[in-house]
C-alpha positions, 0 to 999 in steps of 0.5 A: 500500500501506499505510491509506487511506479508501474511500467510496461506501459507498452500497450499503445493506449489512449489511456496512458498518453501523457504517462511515462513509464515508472510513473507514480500511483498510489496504492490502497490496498495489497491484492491484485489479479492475475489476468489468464490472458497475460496480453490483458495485462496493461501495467505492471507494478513491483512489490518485492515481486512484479504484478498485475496493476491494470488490465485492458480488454476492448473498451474495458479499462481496470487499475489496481491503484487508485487514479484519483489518489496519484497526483499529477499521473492519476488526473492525467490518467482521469483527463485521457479517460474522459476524452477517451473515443471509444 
């Protein structure tokens, strides 16, 4: 819990324009998911080992951390999802 980097931000995304890779977010809880498609991964985050901190399927979008708690990354996040086209 608590502010760390995700990386792996490969995904070319509308969501993560203007997010550098190892951006900041914040972290409330300890729990994350294990997608079974590794290719719904979005973001990875490292806790003393590397996990799933956002997944992505078509129009469907999900964080581990919380957006509207991580600052200037999180309401870029926020401001690239209300301007998302889908």
């Amino acid at each position: 819990m608590g502010w760390n980097t995700i990386s792996g931000m490969d995904v070319d995304h509308p969501l993560w324009h203007g997010i550098e890779d190892n951006a900041h977010f914040y972290f409330v809880h300890s729990y994350y998911c294990e997608p079974a498609d590794s290719s719904q991964v979005a973001a990875v985050c490292d806790y003393g080992q590397p996990f799933c901190a956002s997944v992505i399927q078509d129009n469907l979008f999900a964080t581990q951390f919380h957006p509207e708690k991580s600052h200037t990354a999180g309401l870029q996040l926020l401001k690239n999802f209300v301007e998302w086209n889908v």
